[in-house]
C-alpha positions in Angstrom: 0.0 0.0 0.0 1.2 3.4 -1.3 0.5 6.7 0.3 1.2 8.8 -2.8 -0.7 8.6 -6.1 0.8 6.2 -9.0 2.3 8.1 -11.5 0.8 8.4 -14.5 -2.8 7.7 -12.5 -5.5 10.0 -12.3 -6.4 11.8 -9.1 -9.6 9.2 -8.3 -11.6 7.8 -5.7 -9.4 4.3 -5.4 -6.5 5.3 -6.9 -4.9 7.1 -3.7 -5.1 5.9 -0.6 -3.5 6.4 2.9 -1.2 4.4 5.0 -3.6 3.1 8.2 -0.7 1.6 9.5 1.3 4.8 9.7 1.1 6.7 13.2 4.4 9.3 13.4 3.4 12.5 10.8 6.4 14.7 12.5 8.8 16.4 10.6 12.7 15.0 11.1 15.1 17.7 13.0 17.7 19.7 10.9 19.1 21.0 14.0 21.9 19.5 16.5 24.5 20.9 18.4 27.9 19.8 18.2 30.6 20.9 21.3 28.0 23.5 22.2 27.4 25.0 19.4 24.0 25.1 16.8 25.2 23.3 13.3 22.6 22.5 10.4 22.0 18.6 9.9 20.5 17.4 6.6 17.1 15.3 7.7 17.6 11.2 5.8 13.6 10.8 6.5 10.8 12.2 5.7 7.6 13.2 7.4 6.0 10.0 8.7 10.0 8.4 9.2 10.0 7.7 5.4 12.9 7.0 4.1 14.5 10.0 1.9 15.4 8.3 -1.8 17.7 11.0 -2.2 19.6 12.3 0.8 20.4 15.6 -0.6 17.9 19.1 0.2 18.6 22.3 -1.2 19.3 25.0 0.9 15.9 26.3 -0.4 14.2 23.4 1.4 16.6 23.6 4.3 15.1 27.1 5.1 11.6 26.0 4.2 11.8 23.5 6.8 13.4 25.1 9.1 10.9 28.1 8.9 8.0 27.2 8.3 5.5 28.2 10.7 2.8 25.4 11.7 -0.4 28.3 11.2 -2.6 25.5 9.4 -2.1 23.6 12.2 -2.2 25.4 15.4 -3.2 28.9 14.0 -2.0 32.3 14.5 0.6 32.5 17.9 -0.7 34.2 20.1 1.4 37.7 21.4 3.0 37.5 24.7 1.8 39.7 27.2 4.0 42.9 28.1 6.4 43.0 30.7 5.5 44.2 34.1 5.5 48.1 34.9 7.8 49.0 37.5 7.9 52.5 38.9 11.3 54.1 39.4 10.5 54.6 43.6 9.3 51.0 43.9 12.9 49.7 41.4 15.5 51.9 42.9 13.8 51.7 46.5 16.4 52.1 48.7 19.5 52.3 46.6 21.5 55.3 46.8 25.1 55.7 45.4 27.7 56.9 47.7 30.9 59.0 46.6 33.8 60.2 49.3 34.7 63.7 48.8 36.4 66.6 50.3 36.6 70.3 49.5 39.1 72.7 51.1 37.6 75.7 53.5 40.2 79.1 53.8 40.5 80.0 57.4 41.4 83.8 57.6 41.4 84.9 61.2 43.8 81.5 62.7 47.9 81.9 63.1 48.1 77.9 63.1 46.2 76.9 60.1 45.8 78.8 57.1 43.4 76.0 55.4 41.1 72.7 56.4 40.4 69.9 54.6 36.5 68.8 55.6 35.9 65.0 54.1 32.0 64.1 53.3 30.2 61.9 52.1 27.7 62.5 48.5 24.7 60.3 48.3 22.9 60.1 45.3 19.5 58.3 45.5 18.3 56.7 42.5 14.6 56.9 43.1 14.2 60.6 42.3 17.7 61.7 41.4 18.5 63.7 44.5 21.4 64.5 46.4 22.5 65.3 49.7 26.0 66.0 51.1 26.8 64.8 54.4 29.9 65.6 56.6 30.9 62.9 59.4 31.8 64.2 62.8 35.1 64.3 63.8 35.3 64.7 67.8 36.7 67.9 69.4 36.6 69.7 66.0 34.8 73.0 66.5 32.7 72.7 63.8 29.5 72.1 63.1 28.9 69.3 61.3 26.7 66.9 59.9 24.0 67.7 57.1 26.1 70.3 54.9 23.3 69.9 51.9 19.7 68.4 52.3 18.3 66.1 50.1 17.3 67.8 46.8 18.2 68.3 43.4 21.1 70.1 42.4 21.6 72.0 39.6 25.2 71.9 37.3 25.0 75.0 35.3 23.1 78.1 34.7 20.7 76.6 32.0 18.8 74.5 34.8 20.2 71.0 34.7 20.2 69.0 37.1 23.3 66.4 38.5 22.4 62.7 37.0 23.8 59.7 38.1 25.8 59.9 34.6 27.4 63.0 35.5 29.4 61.3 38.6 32.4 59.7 38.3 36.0 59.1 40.6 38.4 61.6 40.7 36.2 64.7 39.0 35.3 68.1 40.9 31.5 68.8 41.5 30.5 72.0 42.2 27.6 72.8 44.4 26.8 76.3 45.3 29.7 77.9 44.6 31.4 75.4 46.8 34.0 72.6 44.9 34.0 69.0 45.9 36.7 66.7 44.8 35.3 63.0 44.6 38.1 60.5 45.2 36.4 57.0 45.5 32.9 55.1 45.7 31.4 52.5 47.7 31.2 48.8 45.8 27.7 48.8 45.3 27.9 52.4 43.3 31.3 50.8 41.6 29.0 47.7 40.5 26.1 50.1 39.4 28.0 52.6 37.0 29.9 49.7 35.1 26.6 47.9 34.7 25.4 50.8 32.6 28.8 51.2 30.6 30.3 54.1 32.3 33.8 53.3 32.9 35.4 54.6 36.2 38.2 56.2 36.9 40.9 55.5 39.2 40.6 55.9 43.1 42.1 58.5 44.6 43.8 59.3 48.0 41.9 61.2 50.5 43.1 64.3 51.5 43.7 65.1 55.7 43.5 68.0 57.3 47.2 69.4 58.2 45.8 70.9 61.3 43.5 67.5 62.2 46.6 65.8 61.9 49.2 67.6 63.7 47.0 67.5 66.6 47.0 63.7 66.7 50.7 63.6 67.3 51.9 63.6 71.0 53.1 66.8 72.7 56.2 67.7 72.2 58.6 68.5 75.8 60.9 71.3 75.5 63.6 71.4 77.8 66.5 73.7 77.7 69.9 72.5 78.4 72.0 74.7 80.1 76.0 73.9 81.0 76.5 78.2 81.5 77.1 78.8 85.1 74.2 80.7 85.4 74.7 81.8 89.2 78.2 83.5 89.0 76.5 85.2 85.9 74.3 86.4 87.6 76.0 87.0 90.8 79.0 89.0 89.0 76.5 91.4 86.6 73.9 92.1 89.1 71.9 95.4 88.7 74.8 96.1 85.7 72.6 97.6 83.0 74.0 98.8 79.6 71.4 101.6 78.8 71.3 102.6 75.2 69.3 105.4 72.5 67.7 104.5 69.8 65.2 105.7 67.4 63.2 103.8 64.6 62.2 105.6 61.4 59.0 104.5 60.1 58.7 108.1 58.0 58.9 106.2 54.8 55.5 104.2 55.4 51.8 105.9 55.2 51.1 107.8 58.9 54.5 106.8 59.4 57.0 108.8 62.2 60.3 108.9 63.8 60.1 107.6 67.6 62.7 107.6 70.6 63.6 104.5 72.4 65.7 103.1 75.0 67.0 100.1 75.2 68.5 98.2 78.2 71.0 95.3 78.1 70.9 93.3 81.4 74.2 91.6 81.7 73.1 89.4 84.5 70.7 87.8 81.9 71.4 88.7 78.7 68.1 89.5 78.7 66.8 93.0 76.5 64.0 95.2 77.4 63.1 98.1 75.4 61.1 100.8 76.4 59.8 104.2 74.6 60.1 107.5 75.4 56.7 109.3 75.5 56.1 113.2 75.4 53.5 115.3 76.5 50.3 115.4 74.6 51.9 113.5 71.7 48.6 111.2 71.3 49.6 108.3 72.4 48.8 105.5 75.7 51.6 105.7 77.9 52.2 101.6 78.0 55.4 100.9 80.0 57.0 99.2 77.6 57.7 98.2 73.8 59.3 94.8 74.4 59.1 92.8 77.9 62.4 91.8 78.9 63.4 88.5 77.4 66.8 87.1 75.4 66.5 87.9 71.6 67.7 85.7 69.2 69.8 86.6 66.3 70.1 83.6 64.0 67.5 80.8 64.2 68.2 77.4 63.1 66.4 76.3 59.1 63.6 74.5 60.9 63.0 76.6 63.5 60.4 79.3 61.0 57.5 77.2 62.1 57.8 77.1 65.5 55.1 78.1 67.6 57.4 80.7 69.4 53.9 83.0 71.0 53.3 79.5 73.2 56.8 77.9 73.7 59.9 79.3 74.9 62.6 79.1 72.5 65.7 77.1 73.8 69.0 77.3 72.6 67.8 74.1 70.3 65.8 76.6 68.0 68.5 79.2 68.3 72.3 79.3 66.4 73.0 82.8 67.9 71.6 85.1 70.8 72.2 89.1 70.4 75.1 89.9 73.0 76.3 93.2 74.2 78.8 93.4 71.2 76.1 93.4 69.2 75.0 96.9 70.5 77.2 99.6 69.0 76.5 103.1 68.6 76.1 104.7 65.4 74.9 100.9 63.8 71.4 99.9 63.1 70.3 96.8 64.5 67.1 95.1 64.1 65.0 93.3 66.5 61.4 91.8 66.4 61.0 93.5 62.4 62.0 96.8 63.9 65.5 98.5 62.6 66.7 100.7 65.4 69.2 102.9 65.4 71.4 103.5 68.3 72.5 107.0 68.8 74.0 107.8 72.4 74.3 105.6 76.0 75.2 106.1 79.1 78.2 106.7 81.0 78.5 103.4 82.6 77.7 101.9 78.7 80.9 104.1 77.6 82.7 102.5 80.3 81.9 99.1 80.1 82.7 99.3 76.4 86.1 100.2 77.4 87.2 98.3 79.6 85.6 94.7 77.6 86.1 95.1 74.4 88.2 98.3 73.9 86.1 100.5 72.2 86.8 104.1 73.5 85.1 106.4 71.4 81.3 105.9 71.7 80.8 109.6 70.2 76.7 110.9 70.0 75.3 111.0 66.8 72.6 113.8 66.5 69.8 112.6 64.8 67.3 115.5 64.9 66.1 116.3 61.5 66.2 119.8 60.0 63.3 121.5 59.2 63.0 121.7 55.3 63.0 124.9 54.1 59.1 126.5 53.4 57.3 126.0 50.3 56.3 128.5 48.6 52.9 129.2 47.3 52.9 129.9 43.3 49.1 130.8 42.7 48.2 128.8 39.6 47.8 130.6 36.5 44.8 132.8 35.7 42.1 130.8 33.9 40.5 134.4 31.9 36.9 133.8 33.9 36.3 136.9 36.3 38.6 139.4 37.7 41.8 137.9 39.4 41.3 139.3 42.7 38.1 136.7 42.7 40.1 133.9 41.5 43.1 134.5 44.1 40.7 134.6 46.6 39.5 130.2 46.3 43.5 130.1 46.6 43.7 131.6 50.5 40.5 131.1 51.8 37.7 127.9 52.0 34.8 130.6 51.1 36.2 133.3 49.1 34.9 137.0 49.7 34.7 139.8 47.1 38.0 142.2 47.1 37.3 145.4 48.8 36.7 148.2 46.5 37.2 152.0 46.9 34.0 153.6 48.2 34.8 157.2 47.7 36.9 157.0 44.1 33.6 155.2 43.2 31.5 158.4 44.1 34.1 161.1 43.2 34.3 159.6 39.0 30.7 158.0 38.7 29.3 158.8 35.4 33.1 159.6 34.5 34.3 157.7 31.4 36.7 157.8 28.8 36.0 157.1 25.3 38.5 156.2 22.5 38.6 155.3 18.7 40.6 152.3 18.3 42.2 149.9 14.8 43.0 145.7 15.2 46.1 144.9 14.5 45.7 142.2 12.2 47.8 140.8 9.8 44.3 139.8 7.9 42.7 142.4 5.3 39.5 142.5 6.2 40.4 143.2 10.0 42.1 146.7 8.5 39.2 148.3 8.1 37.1 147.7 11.8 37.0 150.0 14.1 36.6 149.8 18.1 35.5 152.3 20.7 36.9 151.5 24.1 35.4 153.1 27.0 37.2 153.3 30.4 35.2 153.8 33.5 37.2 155.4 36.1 34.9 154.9 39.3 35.8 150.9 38.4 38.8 150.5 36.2 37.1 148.4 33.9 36.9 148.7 30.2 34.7 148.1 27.5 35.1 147.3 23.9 31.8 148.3 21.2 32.0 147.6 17.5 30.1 149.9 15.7 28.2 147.6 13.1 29.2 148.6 9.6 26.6 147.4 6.6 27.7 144.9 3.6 30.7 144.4 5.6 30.2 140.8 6.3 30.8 141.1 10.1 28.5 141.5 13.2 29.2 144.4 15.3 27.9 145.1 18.9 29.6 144.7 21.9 32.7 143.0 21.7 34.0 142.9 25.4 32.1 143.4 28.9 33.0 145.1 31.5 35.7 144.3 32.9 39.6 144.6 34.5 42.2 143.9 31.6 45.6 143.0 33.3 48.7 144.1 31.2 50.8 141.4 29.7 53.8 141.3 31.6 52.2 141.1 34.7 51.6 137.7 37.1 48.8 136.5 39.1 50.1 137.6 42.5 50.9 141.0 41.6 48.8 141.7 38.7 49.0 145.2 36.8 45.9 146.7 35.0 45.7 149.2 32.1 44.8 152.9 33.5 43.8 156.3 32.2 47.7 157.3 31.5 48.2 154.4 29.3 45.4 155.3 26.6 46.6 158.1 24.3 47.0 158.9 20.5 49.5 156.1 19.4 49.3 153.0 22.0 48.9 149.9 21.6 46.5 148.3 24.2 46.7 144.5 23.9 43.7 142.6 25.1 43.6 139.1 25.8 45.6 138.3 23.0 44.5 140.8 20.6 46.4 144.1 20.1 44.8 147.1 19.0 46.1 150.9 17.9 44.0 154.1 19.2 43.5 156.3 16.5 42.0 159.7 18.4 39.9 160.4 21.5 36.3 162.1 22.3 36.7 165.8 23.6 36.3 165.1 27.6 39.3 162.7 27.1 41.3 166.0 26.3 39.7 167.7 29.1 40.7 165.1 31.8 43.9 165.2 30.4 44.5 169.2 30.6 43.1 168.6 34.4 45.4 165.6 34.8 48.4 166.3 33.1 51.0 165.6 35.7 49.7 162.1 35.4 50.2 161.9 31.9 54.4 160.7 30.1 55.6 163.7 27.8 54.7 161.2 24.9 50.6 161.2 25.7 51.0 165.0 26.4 52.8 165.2 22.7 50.2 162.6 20.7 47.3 165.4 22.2 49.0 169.1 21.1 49.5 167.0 17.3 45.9 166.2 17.0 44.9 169.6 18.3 47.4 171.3 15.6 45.6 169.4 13.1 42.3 170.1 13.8 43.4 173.8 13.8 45.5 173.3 10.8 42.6 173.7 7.6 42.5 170.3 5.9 40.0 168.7 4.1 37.7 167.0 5.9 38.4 163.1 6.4 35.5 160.4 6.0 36.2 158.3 8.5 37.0 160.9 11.6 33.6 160.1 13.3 33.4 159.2 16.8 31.1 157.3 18.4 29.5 158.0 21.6 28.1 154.2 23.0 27.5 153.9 26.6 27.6 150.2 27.3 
């Protein structure tokens, strides 16, 4: 019995039948695995364990076997359900990522420590992305210490972002309100967390201590001065012996800075210096007793010896290469002590004598040092500036509120109404300047003088007044002792120069010549001469000139 048609049979009732004996329809497996691994295995039987005639499939088959889905048979697959929403607080619950840190903190106002290292810890909680900064407490610290940051989000820059879990790393500064942290190393739960998603760390770093933190961990150190000087016959052989020297320090080269008087005692018992200053009356100053309490000085210190706490300890011979001695204090040589450069001037006669006798220095002469007074300074006024008179501008130079110069009352009533009126020429090397003309008037109750252009038609210039009343100093003369133009120097011929500009009078009004008959001692022979020629020409007959026309303006 055949389960596939004849060939060359029709497709009939009868013709085909199937196998009833047959129960295994499967289809034969392509795939095995061989040393672990998936390789393709070319099926010998058929479906129902038929034996293949030909034990070669095409690759096209291969893949049709292999991929074929069994829809006719089971129908479509069915989808498998999504995965399980899990909210971030419920996932993360409980997981925070810890970073060690440290940030350095100035300290101003301390002579032992300049800076502290303060170590904290960072937490960064996955559940909401916050932070919080957290500083252990270190016993006996002084400082308060704990929470340094509460738990919130913190933002990185100015645009609004916010610190992610991304952003954190080992060995990278984070800064948090203005305030830098350096993060040297994680816990192993963070480290196991960051290189799960693909952010590789960096290397741990060493945590910083505190200089100050640690110094106070090491024992106390005991200072003990050796001594193999016979103290006691010192002291027994040089009691009450005092060198007494005078010295002054300059401080006149610093701001506020003066000159003071000291003096300076040497006991020789000790070797011990005090130094005490001399106060004067009302010179501003509390009358303290003394500069420097007695105590040895030293002159050379040892390399190590810069940081040594020398306001608590007593320095010892240890610390010290060389003490000051008395042959150290000469007069006439500087010698400084404590940052101060004194100079000794005089001692005493016992000093003198001592010096003698031990080292065999005789002359100890006195050195003044009293400083000459430097000669006065005198006050130049600064120049004149051309606004107002220059007894007003003088005046802001000697006095805080200036007052107006004093003026003479009865020369102001005796010429009121009086003035003098001349016809004057620019001299001006430009043409069209040839051709103006000027009438100054002088006002003898005042002094002052005023210049008037007379405006002239199709003349291209705009007359009116062309100078106020005012004072016009001469030209050779100087702000302190200025020197003004007066009646006796306007006449027929002179040249009156005026802020810069010179000009030539050409003739006067007839109560000029008056004034001058009444005046005429006043007058130089040459102003008395330039008067009898006009008068001889006016008397002289001559044809009459167009421009002799005088102007009469009271400005």
């Amino acid at each position: 019995m055949v389960s596939n048609p004849v060939h060359g049979l029709p497709f009939l009732p009868g013709t085909s039948f199937k196998d009833s004996t047959k129960t295994a329809f499967h289809r034969s497996q392509t795939l095995s695995y061989k040393n672990g691994y998936a390789v393709v295995r070319r099926p010998t039987v058929g479906i129902g364990g038929e034996r293949l005639q030909v034990n070669q499939l095409s690759q096209a088959e291969l893949d049709e076997l292999a991929n074929k889905a069994p829809i006719l048979t089971y129908g479509q697959p069915k989808q498998a359900p999504p995965a399980e929403f899990i909210p971030a607080h419920v996932a993360f619950d409980k997981k925070v990522l810890k970073f060690d840190a440290y940030f350095q903190e100035d300290v101003p106002m301390s002579t032992e420590e300049h800076y502290r290292i303060r170590q904290v810890n960072i937490y960064y909680y996955l559940e909401d992305d916050s932070m919080s900064v957290m500083e252990p407490v270190v016993e006996n610290s002084g400082i308060p210490q704990g929470k340094l940051i509460k738990r919130q989000r913190l933002t990185k820059n100015d645009q609004g972002d916010h610190y992610h879990w991304k952003d954190l790393n080992r060995g990278i500064n984070l800064t948090i309100y203005g305030r830098t942290f350096r993060v040297v190393d994680c816990d192993r739960f963070t480290q196991v967390f960051l290189e799960s998603q693909g952010i590789e760390l960096n290397p741990p770093e060493k945590m910083a201590l505190d200089p100050y933190t640690e110094l106070r961990k090491q024992p106390l150190r005991k200072y003990v001065t050796p001594s193999d000087f016979d103290q006691l016959k010192q002291f027994l052989t040089f009691d009450k012996q005092v060198l007494r020297f005078y010295a002054i320090w300059d401080d006149t080269d610093s701001m506020f800075g003066e000159c003071r008087t000291y003096i300076i005692h040497y006991y020789l018992m000790d070797d011990t210096v005090e130094i005490r200053e001399v106060h004067e009356r009302n010179n501003g100053r509390d009358p303290f007793p003394l500069l420097m309490n007695r105590q040895r000085m030293p002159k050379v210190l040892v390399k190590n010896a810069k940081n040594f706490p020398q306001c608590v300890l007593e320095i010892s011979d240890q610390e010290v290469l060389e003490w000051y001695t008395a042959k150290d204090f000469i007069v006439g040589k500087p010698l400084t002590i404590l940052g101060r450069t004194f100079f000794i001037y005089d001692c005493d006669p016992f000093t003198r004598q001592y010096y003698k006798e031990k080292f065999g220095i005789s002359d100890l002469p006195r050195i003044d040092v009293s400083k000459k007074e430097p000669p006065p300074v005198k006050q130049e006024l600064p120049p004149y500036n051309g606004f107002g008179l220059i007894e007003d501008s003088v005046q802001n130079c000697f006095v805080l509120v200036p007052k107006a110069p004093k003026k003479d009352v009865i020369k102001m009533l005796v010429n009121d109404n009086k003035v003098l009126r001349y016809l004057a020429a620019l001299e001006s090397p430009i043409p069209e300047d040839k051709d103006r003309r000027f009438v100054f008037s002088y006002f003898l109750a005042s002094d002052m003088i005023s210049i008037f252009e007379p405006p002239v038609r199709n003349s291209g210039i705009i007359g009116g007044k062309y100078l106020g009343r005012t004072k016009v100093a001469k030209p050779s003369s100087t702000a302190e002792d200025p020197i003004y133009y007066g009646p006796t120097d306007f006449f027929i011929g002179a040249v009156i120069e005026v802020f810069g500009h010179r000009f030539i009078i050409l003739d006067t009004d007839d109560y000029v010549l008056k004034y001058m008959e009444n005046n005429a001692a006043q007058y130089s022979p040459e102003a008395l001469l330039s008067i009898q020629n006009r008068i001889q020409k006016q008397e002289a007959p001559a044809p009459e000139l167009e421009n002799d026309v005088m102007y009469h303006v009271d400005l």
